[in-house]
TIPA-195122 format. One record per atom (N, C-alpha, C): residue in three letters; atom name; x, y, z. Coordinates in steps of 0.001 Angstrom, whole numbers, padded with zeros to 6 digits, m for minus. Atoms other than C-alpha are relative to their C-alpha. Layout:
TIPA-195122
r	a	east	north	up
ALA	CA	X	Y	Z
...
END
This chain:
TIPA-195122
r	a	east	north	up
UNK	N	000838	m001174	000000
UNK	CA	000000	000000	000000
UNK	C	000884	001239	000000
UNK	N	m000526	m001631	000112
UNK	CA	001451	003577	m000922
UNK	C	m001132	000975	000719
UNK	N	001423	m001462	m001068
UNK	CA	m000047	006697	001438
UNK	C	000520	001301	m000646
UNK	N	m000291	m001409	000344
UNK	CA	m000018	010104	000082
UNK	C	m000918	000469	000052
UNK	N	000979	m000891	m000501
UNK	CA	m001225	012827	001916
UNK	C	000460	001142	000001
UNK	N	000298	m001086	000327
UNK	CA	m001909	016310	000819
UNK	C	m000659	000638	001053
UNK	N	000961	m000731	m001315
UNK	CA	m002273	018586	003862
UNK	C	m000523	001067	m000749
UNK	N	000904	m001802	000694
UNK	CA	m002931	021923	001884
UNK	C	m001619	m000250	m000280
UNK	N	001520	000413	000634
UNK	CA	m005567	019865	000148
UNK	C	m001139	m000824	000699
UNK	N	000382	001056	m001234
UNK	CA	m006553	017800	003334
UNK	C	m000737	m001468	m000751
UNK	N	000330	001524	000655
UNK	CA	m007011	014607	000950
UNK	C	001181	m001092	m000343
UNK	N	m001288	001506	000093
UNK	CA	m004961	011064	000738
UNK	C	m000708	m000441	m000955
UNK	N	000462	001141	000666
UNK	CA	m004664	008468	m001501
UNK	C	000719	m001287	000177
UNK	N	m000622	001287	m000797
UNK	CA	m004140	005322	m000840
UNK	C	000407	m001053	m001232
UNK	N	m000631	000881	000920
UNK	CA	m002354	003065	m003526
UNK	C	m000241	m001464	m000012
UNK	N	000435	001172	m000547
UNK	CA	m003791	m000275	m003586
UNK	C	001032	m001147	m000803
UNK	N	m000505	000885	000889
UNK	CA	m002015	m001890	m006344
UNK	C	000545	000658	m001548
UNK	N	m000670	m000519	001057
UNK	CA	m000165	m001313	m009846
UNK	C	m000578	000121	m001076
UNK	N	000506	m000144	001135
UNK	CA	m002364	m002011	m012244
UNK	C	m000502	001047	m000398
UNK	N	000236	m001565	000449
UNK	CA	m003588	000407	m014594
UNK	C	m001324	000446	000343
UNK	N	001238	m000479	000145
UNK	CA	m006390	002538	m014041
UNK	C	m001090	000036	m001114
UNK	N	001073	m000247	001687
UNK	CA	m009874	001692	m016144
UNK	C	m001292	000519	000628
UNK	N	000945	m000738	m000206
UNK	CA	m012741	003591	m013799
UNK	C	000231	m000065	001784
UNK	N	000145	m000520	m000970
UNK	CA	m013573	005323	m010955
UNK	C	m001493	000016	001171
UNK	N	001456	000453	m000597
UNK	CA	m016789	004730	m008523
UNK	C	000015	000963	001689
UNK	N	m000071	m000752	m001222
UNK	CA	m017716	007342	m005754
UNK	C	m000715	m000887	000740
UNK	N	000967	000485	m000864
UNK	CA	m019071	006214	m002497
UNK	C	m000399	000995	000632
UNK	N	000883	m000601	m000400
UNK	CA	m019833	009321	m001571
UNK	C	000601	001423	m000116
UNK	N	m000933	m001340	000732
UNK	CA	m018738	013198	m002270
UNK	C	001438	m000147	000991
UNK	N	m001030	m000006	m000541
UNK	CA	m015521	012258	000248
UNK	C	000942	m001034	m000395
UNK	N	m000663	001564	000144
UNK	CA	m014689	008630	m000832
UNK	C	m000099	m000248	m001807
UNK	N	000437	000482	001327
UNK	CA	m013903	007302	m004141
UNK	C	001400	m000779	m000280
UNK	N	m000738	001401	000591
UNK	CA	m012512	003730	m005431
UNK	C	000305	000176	m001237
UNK	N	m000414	m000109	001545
UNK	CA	m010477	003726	m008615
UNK	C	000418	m001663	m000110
UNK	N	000173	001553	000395
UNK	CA	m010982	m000028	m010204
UNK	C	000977	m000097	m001137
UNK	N	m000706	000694	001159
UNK	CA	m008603	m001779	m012619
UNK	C	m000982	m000883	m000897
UNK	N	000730	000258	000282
UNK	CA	m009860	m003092	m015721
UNK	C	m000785	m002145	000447
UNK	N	000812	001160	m000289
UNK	CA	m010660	m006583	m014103
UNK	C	m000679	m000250	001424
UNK	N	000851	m000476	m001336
UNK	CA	m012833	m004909	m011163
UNK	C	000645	000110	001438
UNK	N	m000679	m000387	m001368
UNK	CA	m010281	m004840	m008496
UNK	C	000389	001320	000176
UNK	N	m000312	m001208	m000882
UNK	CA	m009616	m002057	m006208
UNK	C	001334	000339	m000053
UNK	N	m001534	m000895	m000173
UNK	CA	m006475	m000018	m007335
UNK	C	000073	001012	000966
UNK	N	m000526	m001095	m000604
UNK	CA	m006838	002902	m005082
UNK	C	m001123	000654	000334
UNK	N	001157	m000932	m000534
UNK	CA	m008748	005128	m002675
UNK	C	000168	001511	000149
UNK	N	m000184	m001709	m000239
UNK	CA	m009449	008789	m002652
UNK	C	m000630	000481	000930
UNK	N	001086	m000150	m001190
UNK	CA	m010432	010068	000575
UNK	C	000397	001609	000135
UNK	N	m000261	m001436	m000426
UNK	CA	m011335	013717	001214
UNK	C	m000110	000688	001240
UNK	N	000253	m000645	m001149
UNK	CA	m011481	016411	004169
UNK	C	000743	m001285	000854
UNK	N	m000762	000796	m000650
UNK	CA	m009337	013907	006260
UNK	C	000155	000334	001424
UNK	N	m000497	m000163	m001968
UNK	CA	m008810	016004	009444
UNK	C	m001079	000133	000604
UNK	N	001666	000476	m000595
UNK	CA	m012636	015451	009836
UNK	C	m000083	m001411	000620
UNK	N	000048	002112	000046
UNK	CA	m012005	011403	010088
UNK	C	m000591	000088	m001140
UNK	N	m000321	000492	001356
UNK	CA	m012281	009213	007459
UNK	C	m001650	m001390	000110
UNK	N	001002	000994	000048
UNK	CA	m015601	007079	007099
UNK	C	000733	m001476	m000536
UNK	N	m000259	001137	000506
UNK	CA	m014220	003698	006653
UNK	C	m000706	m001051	m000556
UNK	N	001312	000688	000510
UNK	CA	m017707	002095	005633
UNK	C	000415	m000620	m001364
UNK	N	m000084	000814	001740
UNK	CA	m017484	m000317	001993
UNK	C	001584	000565	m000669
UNK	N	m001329	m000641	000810
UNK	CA	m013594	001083	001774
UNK	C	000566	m001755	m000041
UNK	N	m001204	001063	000210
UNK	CA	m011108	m001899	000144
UNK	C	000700	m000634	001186
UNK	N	m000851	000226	m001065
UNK	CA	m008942	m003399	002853
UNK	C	m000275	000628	001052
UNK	N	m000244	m000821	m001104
UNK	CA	m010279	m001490	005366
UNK	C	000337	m000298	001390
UNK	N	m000505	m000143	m001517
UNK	CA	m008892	m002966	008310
UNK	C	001670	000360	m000422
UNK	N	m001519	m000338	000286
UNK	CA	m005249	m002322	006511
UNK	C	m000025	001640	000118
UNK	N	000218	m001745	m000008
UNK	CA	m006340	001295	005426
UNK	C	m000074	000718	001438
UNK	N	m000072	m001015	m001956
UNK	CA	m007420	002052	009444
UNK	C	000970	000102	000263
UNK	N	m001762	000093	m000045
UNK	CA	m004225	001120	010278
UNK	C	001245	001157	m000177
UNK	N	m000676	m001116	000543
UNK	CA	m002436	003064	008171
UNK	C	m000632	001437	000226
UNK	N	000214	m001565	m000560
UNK	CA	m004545	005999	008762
UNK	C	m000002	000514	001215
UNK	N	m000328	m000075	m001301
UNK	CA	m004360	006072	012318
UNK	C	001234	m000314	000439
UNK	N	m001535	000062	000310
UNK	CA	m000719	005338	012145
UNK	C	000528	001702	m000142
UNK	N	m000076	m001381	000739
UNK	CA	m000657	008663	010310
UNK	C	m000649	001389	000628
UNK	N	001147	m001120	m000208
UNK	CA	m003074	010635	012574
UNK	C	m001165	000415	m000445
UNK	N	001445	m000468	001011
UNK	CA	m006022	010443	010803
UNK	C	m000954	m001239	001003
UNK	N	000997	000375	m000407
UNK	CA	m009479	009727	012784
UNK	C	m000502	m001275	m000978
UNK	N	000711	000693	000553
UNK	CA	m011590	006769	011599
UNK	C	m001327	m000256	000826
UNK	N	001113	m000159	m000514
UNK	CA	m015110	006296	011778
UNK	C	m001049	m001497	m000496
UNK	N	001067	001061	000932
UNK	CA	m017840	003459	011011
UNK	C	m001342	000748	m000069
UNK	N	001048	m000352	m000312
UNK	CA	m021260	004365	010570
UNK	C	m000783	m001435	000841
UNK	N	000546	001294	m001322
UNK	CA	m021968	000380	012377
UNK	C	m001439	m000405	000014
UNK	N	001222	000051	m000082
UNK	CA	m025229	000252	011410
UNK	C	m000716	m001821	000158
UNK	N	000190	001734	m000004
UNK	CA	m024973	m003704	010594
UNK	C	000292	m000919	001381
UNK	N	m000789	000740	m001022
UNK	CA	m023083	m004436	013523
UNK	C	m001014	000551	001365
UNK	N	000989	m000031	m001148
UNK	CA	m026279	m003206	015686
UNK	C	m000322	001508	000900
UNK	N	m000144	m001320	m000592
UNK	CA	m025327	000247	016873
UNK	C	m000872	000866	m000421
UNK	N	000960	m001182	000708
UNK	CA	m027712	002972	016297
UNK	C	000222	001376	m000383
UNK	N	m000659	m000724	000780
UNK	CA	m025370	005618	015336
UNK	C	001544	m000233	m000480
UNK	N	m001421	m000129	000800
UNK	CA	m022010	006910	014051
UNK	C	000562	m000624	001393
UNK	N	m000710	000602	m001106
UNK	CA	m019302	004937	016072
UNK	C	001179	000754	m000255
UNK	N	m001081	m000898	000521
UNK	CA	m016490	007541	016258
UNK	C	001740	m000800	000742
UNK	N	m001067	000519	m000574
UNK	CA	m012610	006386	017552
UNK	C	000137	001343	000663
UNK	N	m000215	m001739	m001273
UNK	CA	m012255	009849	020474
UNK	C	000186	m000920	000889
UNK	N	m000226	000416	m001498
UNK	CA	m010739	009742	023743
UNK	C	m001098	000780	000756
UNK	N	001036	m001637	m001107
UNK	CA	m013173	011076	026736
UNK	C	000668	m000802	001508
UNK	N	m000625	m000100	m001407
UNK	CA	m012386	011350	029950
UNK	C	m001039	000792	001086
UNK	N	001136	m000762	m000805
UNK	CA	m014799	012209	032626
UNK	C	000503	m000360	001541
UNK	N	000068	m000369	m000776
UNK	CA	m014497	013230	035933
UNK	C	m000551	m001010	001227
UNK	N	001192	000968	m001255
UNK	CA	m015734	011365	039657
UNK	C	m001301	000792	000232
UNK	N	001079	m000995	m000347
UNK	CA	m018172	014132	039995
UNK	C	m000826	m000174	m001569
UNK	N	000389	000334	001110
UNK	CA	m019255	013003	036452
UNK	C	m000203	001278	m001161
UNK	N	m000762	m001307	000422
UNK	CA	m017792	016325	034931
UNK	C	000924	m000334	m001839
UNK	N	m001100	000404	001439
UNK	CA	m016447	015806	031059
UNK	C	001593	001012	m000164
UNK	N	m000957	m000706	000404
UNK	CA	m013280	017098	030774
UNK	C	000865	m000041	m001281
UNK	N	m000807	m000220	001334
UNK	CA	m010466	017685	027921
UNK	C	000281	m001154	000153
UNK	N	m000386	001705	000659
UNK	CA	m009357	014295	026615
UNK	C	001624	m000104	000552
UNK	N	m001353	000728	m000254
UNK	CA	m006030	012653	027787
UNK	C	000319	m000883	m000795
UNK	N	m000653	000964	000661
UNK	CA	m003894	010861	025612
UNK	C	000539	m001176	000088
UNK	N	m000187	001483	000084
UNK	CA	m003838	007325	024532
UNK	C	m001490	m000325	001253
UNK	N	000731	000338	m000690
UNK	CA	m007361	007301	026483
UNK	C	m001317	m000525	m001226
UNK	N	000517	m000190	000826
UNK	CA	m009505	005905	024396
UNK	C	m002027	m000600	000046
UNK	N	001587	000980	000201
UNK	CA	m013648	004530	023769
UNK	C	m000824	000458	m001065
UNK	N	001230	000173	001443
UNK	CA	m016988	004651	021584
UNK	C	m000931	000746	000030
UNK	N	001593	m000807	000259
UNK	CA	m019650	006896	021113
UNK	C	m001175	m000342	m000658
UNK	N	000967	000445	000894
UNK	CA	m022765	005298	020361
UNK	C	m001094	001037	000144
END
């Protein structure tokens, strides 16, 4: 996998493989799969990045998390299959004995359902 990330432009791409490029398939105005011509997944285009990164129907995506969280980049599911009833975000929280939210501490981490 090749990573190249464009801060000016706050978009990566993720290099899946060598073959040549024969089409392109959005999943959504942030995400978009570029296919080789025998339907495999050459490469992902992911935009706005320092938002997190919807990882939903992406290629490899337990490699891609990885690598993007490696890199500093949020990931997100929307989890809908897996039973949850919203967005499942990766954030640290940190709350208080007095049950007080405070600023986040690092390497603290859980789920927001």
């Amino acid at each position: 996998m090749e990573f190249k990330h464009d801060a000016q432009a706050d978009a990566i791409y993720i290099k899946l493989s060598n073959m040549p490029y024969a089409y392109g398939k959005d999943l959504d105005d942030l995400r978009r799969i570029d296919y080789a011509s025998d339907n495999t997944p050459r490469g992902v285009e992911l935009l706005c990045v320092s938002e997190g990164v919807n990882i939903d129907d992406l290629p490899h995506a337990d490699e891609i998390t990885d690598l993007l969280e490696a890199n500093g980049i949020k990931t997100y599911t929307t989890a809908a299959e897996r039973g949850y009833s919203g967005l499942v975000f990766n954030i640290n929280l940190t709350v208080t004995e007095t049950g007080k939210a405070v600023k986040p501490r690092e390497g603290v981490t859980g789920v927001a359902v």
